[in-house]
KOLSEDO-458270 format. One record per residue: residue in one letter; x, y, z of N, C-alpha, C in turn. Coordinates in nm, 3 decimals, decimal comma. Layout:
// residues N
NODE  resn      n.u      n.v      n.w     ca.u     ca.v     ca.w      c.u      c.v      c.w
NODE     a        X        Y        Z        X        Y        Z        X        Y        Z
...
END
This chain:
// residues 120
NODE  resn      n.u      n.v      n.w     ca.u     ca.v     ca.w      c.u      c.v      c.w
NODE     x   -2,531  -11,094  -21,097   -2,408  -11,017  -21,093   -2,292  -11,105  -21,137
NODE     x   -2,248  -11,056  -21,251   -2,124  -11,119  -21,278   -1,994  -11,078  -21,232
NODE     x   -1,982  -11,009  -21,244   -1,806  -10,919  -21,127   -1,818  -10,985  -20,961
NODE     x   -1,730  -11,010  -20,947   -1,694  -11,016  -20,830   -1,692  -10,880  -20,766
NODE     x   -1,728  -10,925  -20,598   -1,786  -10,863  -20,510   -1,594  -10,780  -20,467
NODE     x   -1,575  -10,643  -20,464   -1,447  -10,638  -20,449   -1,408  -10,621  -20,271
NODE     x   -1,270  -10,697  -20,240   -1,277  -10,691  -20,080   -1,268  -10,543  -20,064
NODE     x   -1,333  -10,448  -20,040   -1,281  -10,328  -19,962   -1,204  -10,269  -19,884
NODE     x   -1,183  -10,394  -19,772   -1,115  -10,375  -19,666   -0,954  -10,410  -19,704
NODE     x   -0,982  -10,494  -19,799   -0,826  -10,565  -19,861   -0,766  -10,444  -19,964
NODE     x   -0,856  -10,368  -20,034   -0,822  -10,297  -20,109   -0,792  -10,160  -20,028
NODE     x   -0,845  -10,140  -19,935   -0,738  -10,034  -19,854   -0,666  -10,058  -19,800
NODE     x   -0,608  -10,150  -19,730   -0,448  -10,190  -19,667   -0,386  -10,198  -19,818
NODE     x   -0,426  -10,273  -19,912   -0,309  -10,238  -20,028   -0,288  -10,093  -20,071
NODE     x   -0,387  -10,039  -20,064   -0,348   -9,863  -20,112   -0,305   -9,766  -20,007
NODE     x   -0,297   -9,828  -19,862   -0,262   -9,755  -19,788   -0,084   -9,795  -19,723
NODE     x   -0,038   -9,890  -19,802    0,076   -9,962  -19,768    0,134   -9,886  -19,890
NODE     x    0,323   -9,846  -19,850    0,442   -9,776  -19,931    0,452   -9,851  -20,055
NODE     x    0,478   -9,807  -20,106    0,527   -9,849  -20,238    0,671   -9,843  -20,251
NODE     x    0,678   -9,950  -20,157    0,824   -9,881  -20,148    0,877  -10,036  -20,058
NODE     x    1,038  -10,072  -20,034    1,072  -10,163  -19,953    1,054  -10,136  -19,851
NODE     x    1,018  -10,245  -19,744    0,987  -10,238  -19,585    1,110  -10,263  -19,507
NODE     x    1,143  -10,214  -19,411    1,282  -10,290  -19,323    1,205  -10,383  -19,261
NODE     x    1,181  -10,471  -19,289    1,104  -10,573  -19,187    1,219  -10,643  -19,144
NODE     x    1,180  -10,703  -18,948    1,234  -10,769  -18,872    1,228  -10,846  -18,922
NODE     x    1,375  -10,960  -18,924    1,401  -11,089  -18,944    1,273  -11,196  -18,944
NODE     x    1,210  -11,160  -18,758    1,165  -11,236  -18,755    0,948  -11,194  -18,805
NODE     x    0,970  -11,126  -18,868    0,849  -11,061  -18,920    0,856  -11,160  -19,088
NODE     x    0,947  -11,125  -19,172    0,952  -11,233  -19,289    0,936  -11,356  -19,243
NODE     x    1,004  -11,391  -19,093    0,962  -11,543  -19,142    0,830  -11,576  -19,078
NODE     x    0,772  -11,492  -19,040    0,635  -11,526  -18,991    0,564  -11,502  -19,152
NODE     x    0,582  -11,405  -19,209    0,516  -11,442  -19,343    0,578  -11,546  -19,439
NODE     x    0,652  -11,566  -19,482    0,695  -11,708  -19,535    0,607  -11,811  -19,487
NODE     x    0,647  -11,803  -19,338    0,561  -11,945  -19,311    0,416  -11,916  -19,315
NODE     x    0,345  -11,842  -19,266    0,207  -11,828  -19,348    0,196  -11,868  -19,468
NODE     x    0,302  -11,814  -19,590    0,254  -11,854  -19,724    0,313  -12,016  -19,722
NODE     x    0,400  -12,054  -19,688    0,416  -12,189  -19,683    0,279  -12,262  -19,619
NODE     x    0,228  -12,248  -19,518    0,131  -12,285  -19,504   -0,008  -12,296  -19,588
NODE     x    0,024  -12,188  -19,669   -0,118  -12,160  -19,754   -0,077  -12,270  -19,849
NODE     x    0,046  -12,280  -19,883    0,094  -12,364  -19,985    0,093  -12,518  -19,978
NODE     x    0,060  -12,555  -19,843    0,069  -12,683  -19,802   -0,067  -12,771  -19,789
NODE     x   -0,102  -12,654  -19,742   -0,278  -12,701  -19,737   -0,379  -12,667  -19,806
NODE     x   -0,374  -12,544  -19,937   -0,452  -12,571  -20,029   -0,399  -12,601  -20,174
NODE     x   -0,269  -12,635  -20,190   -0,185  -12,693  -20,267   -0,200  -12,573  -20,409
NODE     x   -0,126  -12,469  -20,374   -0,137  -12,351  -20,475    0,015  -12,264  -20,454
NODE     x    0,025  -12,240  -20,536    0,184  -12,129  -20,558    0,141  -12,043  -20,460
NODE     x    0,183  -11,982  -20,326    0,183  -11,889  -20,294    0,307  -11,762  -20,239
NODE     x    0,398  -11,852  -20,242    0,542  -11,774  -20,234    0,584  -11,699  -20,312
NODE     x    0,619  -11,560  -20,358    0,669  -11,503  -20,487    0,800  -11,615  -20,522
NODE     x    0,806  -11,527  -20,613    0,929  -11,610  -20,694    1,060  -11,510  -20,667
NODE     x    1,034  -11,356  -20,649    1,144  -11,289  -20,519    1,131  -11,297  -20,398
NODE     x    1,249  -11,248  -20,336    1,278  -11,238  -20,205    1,185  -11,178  -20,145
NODE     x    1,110  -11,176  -20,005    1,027  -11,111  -19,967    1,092  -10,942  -19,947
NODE     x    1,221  -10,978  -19,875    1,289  -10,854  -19,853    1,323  -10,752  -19,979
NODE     x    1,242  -10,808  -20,113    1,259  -10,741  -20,201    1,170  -10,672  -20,247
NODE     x    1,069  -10,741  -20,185    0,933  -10,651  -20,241    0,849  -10,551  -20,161
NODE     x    0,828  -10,428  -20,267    0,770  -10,326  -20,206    0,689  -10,351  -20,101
NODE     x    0,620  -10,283  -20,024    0,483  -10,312  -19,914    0,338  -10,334  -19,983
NODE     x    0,364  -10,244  -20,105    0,207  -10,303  -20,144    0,215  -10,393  -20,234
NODE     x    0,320  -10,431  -20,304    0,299  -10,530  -20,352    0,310  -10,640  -20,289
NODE     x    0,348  -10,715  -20,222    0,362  -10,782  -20,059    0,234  -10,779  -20,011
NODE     x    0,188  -10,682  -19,995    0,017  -10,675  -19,902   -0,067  -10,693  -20,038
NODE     x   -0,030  -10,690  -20,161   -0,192  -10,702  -20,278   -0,149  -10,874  -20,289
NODE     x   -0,011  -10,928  -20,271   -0,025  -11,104  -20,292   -0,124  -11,135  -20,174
NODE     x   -0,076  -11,136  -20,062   -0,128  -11,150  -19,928   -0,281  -11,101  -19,945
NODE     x   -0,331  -10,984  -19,952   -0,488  -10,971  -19,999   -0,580  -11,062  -20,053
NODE     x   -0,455  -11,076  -20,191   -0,569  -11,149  -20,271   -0,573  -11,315  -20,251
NODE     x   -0,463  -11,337  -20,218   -0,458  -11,491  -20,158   -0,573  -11,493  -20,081
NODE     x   -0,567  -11,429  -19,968   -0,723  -11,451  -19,857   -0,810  -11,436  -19,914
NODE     x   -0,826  -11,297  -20,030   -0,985  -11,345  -20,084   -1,008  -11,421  -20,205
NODE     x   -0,897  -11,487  -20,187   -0,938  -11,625  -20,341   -0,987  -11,763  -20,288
NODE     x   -0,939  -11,767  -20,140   -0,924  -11,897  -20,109   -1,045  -11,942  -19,993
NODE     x   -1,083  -12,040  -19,998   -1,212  -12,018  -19,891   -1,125  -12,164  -19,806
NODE     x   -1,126  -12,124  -19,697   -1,125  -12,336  -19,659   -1,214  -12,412  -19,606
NODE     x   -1,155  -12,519  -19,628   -1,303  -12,669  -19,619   -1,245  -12,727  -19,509
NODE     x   -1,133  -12,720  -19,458   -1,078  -12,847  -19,356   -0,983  -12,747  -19,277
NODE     x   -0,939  -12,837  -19,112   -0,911  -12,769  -19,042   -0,759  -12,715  -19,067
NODE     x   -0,681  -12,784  -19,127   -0,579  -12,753  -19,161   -0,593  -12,617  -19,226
NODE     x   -0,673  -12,614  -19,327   -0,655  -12,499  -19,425   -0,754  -12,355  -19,350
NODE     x   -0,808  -12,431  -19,279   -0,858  -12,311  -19,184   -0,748  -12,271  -19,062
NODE     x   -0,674  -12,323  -19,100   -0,534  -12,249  -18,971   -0,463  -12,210  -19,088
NODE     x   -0,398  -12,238  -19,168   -0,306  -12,152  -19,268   -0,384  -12,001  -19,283
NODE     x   -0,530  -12,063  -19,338   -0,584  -11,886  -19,361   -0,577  -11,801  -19,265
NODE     x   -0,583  -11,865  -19,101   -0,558  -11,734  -19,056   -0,417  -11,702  -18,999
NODE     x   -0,310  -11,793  -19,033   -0,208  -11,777  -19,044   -0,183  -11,675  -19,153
NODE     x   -0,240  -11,692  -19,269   -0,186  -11,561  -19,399   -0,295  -11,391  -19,297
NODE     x   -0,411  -11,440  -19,255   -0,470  -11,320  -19,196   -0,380  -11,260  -19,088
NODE     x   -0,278  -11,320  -19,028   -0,199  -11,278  -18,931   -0,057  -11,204  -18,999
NODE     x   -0,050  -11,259  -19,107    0,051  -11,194  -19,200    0,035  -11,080  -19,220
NODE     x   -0,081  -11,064  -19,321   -0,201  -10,938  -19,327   -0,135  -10,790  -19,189
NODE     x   -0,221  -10,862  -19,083   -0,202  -10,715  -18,990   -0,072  -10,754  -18,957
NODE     x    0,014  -10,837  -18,981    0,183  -10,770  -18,903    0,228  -10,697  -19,060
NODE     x    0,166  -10,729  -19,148    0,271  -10,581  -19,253    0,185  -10,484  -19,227
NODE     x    0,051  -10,504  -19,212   -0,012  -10,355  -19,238    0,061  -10,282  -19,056
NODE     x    0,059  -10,357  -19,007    0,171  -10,267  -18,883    0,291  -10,209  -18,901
NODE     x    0,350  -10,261  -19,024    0,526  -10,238  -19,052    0,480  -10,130  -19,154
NODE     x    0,336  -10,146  -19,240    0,343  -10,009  -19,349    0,305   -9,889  -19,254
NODE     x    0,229   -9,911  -19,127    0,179   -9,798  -19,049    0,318   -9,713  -18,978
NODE     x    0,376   -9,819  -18,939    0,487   -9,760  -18,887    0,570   -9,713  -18,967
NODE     x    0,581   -9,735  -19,102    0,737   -9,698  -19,188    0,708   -9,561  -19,258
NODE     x    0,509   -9,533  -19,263    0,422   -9,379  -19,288    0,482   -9,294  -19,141
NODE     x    0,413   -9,347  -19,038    0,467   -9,227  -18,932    0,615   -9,222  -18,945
NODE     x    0,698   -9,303  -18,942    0,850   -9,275  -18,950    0,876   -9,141  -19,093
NODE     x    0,843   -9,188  -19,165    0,852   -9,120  -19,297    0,820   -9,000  -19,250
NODE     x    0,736   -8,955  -19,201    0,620   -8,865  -19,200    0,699   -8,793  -19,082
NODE     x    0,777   -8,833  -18,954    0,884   -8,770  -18,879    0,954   -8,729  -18,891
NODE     x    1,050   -8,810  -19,009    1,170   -8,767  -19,038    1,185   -8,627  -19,172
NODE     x    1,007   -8,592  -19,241    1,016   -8,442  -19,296    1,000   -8,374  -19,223
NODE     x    0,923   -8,385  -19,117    0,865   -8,275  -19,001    1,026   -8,252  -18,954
NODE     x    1,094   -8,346  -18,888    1,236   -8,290  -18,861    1,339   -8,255  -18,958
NODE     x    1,332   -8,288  -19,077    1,382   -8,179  -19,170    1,334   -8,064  -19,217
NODE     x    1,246   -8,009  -19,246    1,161   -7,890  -19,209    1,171   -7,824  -19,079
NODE     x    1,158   -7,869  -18,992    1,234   -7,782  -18,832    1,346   -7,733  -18,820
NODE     x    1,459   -7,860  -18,917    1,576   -7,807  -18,918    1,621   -7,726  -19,013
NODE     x    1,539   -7,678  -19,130    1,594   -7,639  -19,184    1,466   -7,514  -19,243
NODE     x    1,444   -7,386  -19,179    1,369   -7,345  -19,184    1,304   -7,223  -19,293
NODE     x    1,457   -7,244  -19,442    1,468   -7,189  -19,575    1,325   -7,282  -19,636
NODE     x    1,335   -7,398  -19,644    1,268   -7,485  -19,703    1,130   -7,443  -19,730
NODE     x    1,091   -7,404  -19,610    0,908   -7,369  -19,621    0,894   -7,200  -19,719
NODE     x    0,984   -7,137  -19,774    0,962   -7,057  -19,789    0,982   -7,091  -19,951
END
């Protein structure tokens, strides 16, 4: 087999994350920063975009973060704490894309309630 084996699980948090900007907590970016700083320290590879995190959509944000984890394997203990430092990155956005779907997903249901021309 020549293709790579594709992550599945990585490829649905990226397709199930907005396409769209996240309000992420202050302190939610800097827990990802420092994950990717970490990835960056200990397997000595670009992993920071070159924008602002607060600039980038959710899935594009969750497909860097994806594919970083499944590119990188580690050999030493250091780089085995960054990875699951970026894996901890991982589920705190896929928590901020879960939450920013139900929010989304509230705020038509209450415009549709309020406004009851719409459905017709």
């Amino acid at each position: 087999m020549d293709r790579p084996l594709t992550d599945l699980a990585g490829e649905r948090l990226v397709r199930k994350a907005p396409n769209q900007i996240l309000a992420l907590d202050s302190a939610d970016r800097d827990y990802i920063r420092a994950g990717l700083t970490a990835v960056e320290a200990a397997f000595a590879v670009a992993a920071r975009p070159d924008i602002p995190i607060e600039l980038m959509p959710g899935r594009t944000l969750m497909r860097l973060l994806v594919d970083l984890r499944a590119q990188l394997t580690p050999a030493t203990p250091e780089q085995s704490e960054a990875w699951g430092r970026l894996s901890g990155a991982i589920l705190l956005l896929d928590t901020a894309c879960a939450f920013a779907t139900e929010h989304a997903l509230a705020m038509r249901r209450r415009a549709e309630a309020e406004d009851p021309e719409q459905e017709e």
